[in-house]
C-alpha positions as CSV (number, residue, x, y, z in Angstrom):
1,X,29.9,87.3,127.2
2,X,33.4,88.5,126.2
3,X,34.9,88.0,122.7
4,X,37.9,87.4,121.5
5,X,39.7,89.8,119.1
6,X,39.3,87.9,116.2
7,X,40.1,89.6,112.7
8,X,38.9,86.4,111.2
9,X,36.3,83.4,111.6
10,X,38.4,80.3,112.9
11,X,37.7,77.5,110.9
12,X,36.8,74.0,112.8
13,X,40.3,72.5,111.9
14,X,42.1,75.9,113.2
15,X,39.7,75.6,116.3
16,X,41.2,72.2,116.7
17,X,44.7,72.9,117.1
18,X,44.4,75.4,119.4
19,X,45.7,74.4,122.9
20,X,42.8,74.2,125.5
21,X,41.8,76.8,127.6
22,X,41.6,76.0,131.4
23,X,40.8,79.0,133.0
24,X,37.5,79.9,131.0
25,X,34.6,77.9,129.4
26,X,34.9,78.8,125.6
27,X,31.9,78.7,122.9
28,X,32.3,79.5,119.4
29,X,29.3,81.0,117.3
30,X,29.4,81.8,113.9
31,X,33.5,80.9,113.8
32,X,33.6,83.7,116.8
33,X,35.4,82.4,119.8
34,X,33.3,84.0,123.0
35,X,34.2,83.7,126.6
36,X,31.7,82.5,129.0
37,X,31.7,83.9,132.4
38,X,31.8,81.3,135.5
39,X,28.8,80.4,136.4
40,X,27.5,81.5,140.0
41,X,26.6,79.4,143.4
42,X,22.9,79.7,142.9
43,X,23.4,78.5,138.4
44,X,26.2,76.3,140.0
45,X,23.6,74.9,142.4
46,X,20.9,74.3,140.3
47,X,22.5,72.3,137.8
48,X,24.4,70.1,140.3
49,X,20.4,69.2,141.7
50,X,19.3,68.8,138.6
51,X,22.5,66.6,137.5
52,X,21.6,64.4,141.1
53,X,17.9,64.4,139.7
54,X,18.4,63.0,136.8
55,X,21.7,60.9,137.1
56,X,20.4,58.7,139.7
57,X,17.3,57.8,138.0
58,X,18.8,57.1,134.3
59,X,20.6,53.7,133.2
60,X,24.1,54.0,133.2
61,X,25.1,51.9,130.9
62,X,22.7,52.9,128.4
63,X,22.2,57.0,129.0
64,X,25.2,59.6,130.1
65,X,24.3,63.1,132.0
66,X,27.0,65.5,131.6
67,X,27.5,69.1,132.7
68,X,29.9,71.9,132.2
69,X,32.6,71.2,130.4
70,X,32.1,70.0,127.5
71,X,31.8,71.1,123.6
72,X,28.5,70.4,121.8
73,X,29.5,70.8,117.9
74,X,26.0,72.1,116.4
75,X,28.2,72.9,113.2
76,X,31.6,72.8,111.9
77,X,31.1,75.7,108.9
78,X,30.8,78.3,110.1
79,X,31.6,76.9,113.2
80,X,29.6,76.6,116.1
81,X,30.2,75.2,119.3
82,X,28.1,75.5,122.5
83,X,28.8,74.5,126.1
84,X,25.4,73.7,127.6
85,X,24.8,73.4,131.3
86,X,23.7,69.7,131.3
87,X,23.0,67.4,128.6
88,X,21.6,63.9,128.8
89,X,23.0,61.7,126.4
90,X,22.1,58.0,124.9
91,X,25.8,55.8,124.8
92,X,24.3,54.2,121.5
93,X,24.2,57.2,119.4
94,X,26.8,59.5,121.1
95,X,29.4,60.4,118.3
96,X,32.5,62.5,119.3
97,X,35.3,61.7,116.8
98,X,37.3,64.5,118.1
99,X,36.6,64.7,122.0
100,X,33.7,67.5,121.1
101,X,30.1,65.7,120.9
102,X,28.4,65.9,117.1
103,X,25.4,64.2,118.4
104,X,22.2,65.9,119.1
105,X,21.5,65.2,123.0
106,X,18.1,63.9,124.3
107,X,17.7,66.5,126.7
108,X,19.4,69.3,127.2
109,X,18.7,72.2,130.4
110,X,20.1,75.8,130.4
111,X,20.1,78.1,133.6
112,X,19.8,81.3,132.5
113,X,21.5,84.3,134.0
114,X,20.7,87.5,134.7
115,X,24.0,88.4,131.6
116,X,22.1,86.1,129.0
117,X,20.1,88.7,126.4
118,X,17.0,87.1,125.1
119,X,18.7,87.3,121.8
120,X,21.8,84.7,123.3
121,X,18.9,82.8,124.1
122,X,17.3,82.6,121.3
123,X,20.0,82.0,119.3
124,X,21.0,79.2,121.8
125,X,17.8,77.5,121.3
126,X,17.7,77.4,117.1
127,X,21.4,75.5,117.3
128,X,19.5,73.4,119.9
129,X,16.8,73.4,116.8
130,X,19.0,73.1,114.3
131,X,21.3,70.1,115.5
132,X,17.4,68.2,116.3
133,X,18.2,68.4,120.5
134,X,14.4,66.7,121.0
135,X,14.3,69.0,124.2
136,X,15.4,71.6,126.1
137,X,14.5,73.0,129.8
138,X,15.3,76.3,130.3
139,X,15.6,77.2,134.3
140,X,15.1,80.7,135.3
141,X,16.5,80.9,139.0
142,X,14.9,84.7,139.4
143,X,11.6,83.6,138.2
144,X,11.9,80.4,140.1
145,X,10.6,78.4,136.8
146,X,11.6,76.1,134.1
147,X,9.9,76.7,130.8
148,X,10.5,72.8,128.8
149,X,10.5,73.1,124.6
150,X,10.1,70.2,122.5
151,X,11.6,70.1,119.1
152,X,8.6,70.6,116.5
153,X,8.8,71.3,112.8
154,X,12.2,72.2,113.0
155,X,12.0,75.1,116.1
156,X,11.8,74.8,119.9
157,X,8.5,75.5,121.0
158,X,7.3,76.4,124.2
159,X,4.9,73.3,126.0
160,X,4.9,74.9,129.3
161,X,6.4,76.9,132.5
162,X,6.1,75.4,135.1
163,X,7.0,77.2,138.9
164,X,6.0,73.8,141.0
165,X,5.5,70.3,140.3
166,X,7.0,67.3,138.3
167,X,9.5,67.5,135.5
168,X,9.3,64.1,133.1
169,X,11.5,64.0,130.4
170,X,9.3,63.4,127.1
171,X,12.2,60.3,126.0
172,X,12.8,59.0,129.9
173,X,9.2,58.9,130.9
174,X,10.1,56.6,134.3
175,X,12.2,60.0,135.6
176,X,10.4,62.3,137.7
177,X,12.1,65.3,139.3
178,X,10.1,67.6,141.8
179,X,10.9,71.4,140.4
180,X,11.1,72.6,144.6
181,X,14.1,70.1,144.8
182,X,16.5,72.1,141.8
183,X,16.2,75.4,144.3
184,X,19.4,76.4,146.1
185,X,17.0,77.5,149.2
């Protein structure tokens, strides 16, 4: 993950002003602008099954899944900003006064990448924490898993990995999504 020469933290209004970027997807941590590299086929895949998965089994008019895209505020000083790979969102509480959601999702899945360090990761998961995302799935496509964290005292904790079988989101519990069907192959 590139960063931008910055010789200063940008601020959350300053973040605002600036003109969109197009070409890159564009997190800030800590008020440091990083560049996110395009995500692959196989990550590309995986969240597009997964975004299938779950879509077609939620009510839409009461629950929104989004992917790519999109800025999830998990702070404004020092601002922090985080472009998760899906998020599944209830209409009733969504807030984004700004065009950037300030709303903890209900779920929220990650693909990881052969680039993401543990510590990206880790850091990733206490603003998850920290904004009170209820849960999380991380997807390894090397390992062929998907480890799912529920939000307890404050931190992500690991419930279980999970290589085969049924994904129910803890909040959605009518949604069932076979692990085998998220694989590119």
């Amino acid at each position: 993950m590139a960063s931008l020469p910055n010789s200063k933290a940008v601020t959350y209004e300053e973040w605002l002003r600036m003109p969109e970027v197009h070409d890159a997807i564009e997190e800030v941590v800590n008020g440091e602008i990083r560049i996110v590299p395009a995500a692959k086929t196989k990550h590309a895949v995986i969240v597009a099954r997964a975004f299938r998965a779950l879509d077609g089994q939620l009510d839409a008019s009461r629950v929104i899944v989004l992917t790519g895209s999109f800025g999830l505020i998990i702070r404004q000083s020092p601002l922090t900003s985080r472009v998760p790979d899906l998020a599944v969102c209830e209409l009733a509480t969504l807030n984004e006064p700004d065009g950037y959601i300030h709303t903890a999702p209900q779920l929220l899945v990650e693909v990881l990448s052969p680039a993401n360090s543990r510590r990206e990761r880790e850091e990733k998961l206490a603003d998850y924490a920290s904004l009170g995302v209820p849960e999380v799935w991380v997807i390894s496509p090397e390992a062929r898993t998907v480890e799912v964290l529920y939000l307890e005292d404050g931190f992500l904790h690991s419930t279980q990995i999970l290589a085969r079988g049924v994904l129910t989101p803890r909040l959605f519990p009518a949604v069932s999504i076979d692990i085998a069907h998220i694989w590119p192959d």
